[in-house]
C-alpha positions as CSV (number, residue, x, y, z in Angstrom):
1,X,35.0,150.5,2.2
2,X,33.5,153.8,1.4
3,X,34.3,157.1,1.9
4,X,31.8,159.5,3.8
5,X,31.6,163.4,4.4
6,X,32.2,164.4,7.8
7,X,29.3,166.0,9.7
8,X,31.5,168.3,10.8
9,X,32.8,169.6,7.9
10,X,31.9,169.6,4.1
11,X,35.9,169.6,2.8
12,X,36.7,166.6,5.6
13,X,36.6,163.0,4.6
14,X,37.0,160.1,7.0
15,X,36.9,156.6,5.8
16,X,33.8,154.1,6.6
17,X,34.8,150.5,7.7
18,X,32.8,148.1,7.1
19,X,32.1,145.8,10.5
20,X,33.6,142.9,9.2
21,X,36.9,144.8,8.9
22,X,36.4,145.9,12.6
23,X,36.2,142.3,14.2
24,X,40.1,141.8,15.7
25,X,42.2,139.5,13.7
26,X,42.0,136.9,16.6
27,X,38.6,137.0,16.8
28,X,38.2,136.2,12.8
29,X,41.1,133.7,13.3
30,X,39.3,131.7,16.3
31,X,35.4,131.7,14.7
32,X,36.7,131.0,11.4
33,X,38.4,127.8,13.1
34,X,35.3,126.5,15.1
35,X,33.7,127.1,11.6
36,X,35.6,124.6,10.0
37,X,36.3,122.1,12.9
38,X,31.7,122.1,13.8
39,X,31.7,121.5,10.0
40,X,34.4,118.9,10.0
41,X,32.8,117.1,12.8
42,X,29.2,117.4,11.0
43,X,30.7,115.5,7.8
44,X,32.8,113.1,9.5
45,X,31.7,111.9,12.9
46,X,28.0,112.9,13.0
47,X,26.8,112.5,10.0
48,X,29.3,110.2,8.1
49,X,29.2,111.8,5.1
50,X,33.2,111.2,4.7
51,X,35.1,107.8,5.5
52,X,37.4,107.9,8.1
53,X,40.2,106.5,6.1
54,X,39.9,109.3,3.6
55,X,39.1,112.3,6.9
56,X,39.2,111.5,10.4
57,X,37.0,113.1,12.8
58,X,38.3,115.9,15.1
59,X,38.6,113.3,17.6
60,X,40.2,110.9,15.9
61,X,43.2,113.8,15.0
62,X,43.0,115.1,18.1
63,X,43.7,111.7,20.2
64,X,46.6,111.7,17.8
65,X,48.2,115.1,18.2
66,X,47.9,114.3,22.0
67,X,50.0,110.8,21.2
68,X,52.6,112.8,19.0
69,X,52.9,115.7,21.3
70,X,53.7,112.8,24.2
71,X,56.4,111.0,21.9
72,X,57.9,114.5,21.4
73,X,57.7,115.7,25.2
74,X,59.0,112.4,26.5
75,X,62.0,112.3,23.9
76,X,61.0,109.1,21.7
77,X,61.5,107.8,18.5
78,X,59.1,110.6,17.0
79,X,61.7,113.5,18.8
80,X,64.4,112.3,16.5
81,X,62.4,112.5,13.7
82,X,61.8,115.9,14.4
83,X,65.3,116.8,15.3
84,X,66.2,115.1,11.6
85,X,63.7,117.3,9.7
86,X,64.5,120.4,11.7
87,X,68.2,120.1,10.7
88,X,67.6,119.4,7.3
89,X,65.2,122.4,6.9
90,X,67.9,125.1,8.8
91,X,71.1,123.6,6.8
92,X,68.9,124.0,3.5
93,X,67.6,127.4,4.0
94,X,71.3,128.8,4.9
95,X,72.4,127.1,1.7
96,X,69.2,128.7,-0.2
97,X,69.9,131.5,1.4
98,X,73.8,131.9,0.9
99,X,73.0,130.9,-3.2
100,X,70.3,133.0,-3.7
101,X,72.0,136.1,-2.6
102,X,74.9,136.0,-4.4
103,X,72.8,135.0,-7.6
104,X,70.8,137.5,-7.0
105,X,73.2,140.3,-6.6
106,X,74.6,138.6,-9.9
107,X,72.0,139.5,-12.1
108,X,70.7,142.9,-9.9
109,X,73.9,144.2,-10.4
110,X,75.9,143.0,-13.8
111,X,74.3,142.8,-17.2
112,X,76.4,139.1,-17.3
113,X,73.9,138.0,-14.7
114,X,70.7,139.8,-16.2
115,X,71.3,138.7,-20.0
116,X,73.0,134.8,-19.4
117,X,72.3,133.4,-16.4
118,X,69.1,134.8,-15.1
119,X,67.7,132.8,-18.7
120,X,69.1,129.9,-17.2
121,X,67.7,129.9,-13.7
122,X,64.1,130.7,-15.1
123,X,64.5,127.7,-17.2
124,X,65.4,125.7,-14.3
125,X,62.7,126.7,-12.1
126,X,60.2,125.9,-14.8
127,X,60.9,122.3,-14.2
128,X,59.1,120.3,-12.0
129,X,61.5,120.0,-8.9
130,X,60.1,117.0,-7.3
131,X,61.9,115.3,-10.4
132,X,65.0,115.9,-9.2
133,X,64.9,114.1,-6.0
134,X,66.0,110.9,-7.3
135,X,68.8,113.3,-8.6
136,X,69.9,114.2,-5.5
137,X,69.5,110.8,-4.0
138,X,71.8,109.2,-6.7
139,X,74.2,111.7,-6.1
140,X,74.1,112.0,-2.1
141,X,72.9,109.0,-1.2
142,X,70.0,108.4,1.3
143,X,71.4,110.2,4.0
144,X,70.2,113.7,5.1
145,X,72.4,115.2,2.4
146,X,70.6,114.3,-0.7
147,X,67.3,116.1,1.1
148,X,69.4,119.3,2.4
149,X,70.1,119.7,-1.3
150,X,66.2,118.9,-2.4
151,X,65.1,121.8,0.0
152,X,67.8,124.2,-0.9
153,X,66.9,123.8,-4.6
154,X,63.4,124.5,-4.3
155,X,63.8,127.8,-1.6
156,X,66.5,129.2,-3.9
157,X,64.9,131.1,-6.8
158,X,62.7,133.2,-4.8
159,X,65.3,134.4,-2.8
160,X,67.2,135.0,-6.4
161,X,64.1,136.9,-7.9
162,X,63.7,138.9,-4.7
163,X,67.1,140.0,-4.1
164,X,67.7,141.1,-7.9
165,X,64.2,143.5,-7.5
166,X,65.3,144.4,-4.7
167,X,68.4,145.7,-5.9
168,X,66.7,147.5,-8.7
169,X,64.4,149.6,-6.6
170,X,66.4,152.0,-5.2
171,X,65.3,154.8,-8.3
172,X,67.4,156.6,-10.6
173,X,67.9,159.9,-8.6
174,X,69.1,158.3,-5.5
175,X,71.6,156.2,-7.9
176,X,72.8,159.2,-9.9
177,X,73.1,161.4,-5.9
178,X,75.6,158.4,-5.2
179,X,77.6,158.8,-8.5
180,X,77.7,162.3,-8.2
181,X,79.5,162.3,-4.4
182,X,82.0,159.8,-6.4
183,X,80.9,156.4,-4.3
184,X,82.1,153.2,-5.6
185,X,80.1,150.5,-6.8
186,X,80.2,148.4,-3.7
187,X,79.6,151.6,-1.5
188,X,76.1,152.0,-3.6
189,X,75.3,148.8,-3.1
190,X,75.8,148.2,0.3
191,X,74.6,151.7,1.3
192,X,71.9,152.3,-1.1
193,X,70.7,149.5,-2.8
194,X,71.0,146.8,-0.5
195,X,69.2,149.1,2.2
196,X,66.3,150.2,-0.2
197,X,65.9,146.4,-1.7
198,X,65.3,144.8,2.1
199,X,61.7,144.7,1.9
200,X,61.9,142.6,-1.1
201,X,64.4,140.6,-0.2
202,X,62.3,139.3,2.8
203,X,59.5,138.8,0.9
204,X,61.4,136.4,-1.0
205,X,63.2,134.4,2.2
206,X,59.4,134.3,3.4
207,X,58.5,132.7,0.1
208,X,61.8,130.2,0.7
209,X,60.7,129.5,4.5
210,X,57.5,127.9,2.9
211,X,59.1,126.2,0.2
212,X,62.2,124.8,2.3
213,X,59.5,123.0,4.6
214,X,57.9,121.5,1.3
215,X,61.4,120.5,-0.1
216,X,62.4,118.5,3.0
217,X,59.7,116.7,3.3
218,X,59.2,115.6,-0.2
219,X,62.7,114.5,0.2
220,X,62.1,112.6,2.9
221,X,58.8,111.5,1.5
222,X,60.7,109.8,-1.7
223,X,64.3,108.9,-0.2
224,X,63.4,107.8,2.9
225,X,65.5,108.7,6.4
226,X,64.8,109.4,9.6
227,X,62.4,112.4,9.6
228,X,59.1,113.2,9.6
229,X,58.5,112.8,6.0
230,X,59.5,109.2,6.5
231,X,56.6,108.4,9.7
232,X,54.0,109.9,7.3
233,X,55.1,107.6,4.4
234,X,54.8,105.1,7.2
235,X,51.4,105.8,8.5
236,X,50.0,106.5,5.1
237,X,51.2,103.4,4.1
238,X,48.9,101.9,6.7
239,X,46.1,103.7,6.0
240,X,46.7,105.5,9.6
241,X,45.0,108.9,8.7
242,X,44.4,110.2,12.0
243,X,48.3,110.1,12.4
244,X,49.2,111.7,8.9
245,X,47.3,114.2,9.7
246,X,48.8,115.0,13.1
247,X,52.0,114.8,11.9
248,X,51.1,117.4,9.2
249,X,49.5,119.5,12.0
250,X,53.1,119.3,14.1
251,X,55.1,120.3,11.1
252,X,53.3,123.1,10.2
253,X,54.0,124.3,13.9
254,X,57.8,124.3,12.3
255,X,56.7,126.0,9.2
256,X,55.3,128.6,11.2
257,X,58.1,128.6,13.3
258,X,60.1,129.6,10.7
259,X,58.2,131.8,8.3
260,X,58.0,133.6,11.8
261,X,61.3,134.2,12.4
262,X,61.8,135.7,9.5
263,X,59.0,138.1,10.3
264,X,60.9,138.9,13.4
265,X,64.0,139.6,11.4
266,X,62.5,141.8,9.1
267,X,60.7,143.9,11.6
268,X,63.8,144.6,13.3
269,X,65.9,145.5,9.9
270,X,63.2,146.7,8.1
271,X,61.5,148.6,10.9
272,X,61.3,151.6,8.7
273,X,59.3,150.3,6.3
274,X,55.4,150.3,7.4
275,X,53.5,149.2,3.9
276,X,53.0,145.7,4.5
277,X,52.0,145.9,8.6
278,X,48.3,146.5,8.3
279,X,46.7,143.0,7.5
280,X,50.0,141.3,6.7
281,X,51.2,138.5,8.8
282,X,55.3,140.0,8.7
């Protein structure tokens, strides 16, 4: 982008778009799509560039997302699965959500929290969490428990990290016009802090939303269950890629589905806040 005088005035300035910034977002979304898919097709069904074990053809994953999608609609075995993930990704992300906060308010708000135990959870998160799933599974067992606490161990730290920014953005001035009306501690955080932090502390559940999904799944993937992590252990394990890949396909529907929601959420808490709306997806 470039900036250009105004023919109608030597003191104006109006900002030049460049076309490609003027196509409308579903426009780019839909060509950059075909893109892909003519170019998929090209290296896998036309030209054979790519063996179908390793990529199916369009075809291929689309004759499978039309078999899934009829499992799903017709209440089979693959509906389950679903309705096994689904409530291991909701149960984790209240959990994240519900530890995250209060850690993060923790270490926003005391020095105890800032100086011992934010140390702590950095060191944690450093580690590679897919280590701990057979953790969790000796622990919890194989049910959906061990994977609920997988997914909630993964989504909390963002949360953690967000909320304690949050909390320290409200600036000094507005903190010391608080103190100087006599409000209490809790009455500045609820009324100030909390309120000024918001935007953060979205970014942060959005950053959980993703990593919740990845967390159940892996849990599934390695423990086993009922879900869909287990039918694409299943199918990979037959060398079945047009069906891993439609399962993936239908679980990022519920990734969406819930990175979404918090979108919704935060436009109608946050609604005052406009500096992430122009070509953000929240």
């Amino acid at each position: 982008m470039t900036a250009i005088p105004d023919p109608k005035g030597d003191t104006v300035w109006v900002e030049h778009v460049a076309l490609i910034d003027r196509i409308p977002r579903w426009v780019a979304m839909l060509g950059l799509a075909v893109v892909v898919i003519a170019i998929w097709d090209l290296a896998t069904a036309r030209m054979g560039w790519v063996s179908p074990i390793i990529l199916p053809s369009p075809a291929e994953t689309l004759a499978d997302l039309i078999f899934v999608g009829e499992n799903l609609v017709t209440g089979g075995y693959m509906l389950k699965a679903l309705w096994t993930t689904t409530r291991t990704v909701f149960w984790a992300f209240l959990i994240a959500i519900a530890i995250g906060f209060s850690l993060g308010v923790l270490v926003g708000e005391t020095k105890f929290g800032e100086r011992a135990v934010m140390p702590y959870l950095v060191a944690i998160d450093t580690m590679p969490k897919v280590a701990f799933a057979p953790l969790f599974i000796a622990w919890l067992g194989f049910d959906i428990a061990s994977k609920v606490a997988l997914a909630a161990f993964i989504a909390t730290f963002p949360i953690v990290v967000s909320t304690a920014a949050g909390l320290y953005s409200a600036s000094e001035n507005e903190r010391m016009l608080f103190k100087s009306v006599g409000a209490s501690r809790l009455q500045t955080l609820f009324r100030l802090k909390l309120p000024t932090g918001l935007p953060q502390i979205f970014t942060g559940l959005k950053i959980a939303a993703v990593g919740v999904m990845a967390g159940a799944i892996t849990g599934e993937f390695l423990g086993g269950g009922q879900g869909f992590g287990a039918l694409i252990r299943q199918s990979a394990s037959t060398l079945d890629t047009p069906r891993v890949f439609a399962l993936i396909l239908y679980l990022s529907l519920l990734g969406l589905a819930l990175f979404f929601t918090v979108a919704w959420v935060q436009r109608r808490l946050v609604f005052w806040n406009k500096s992430d709306r122009p070509g953000g997806v929240g």
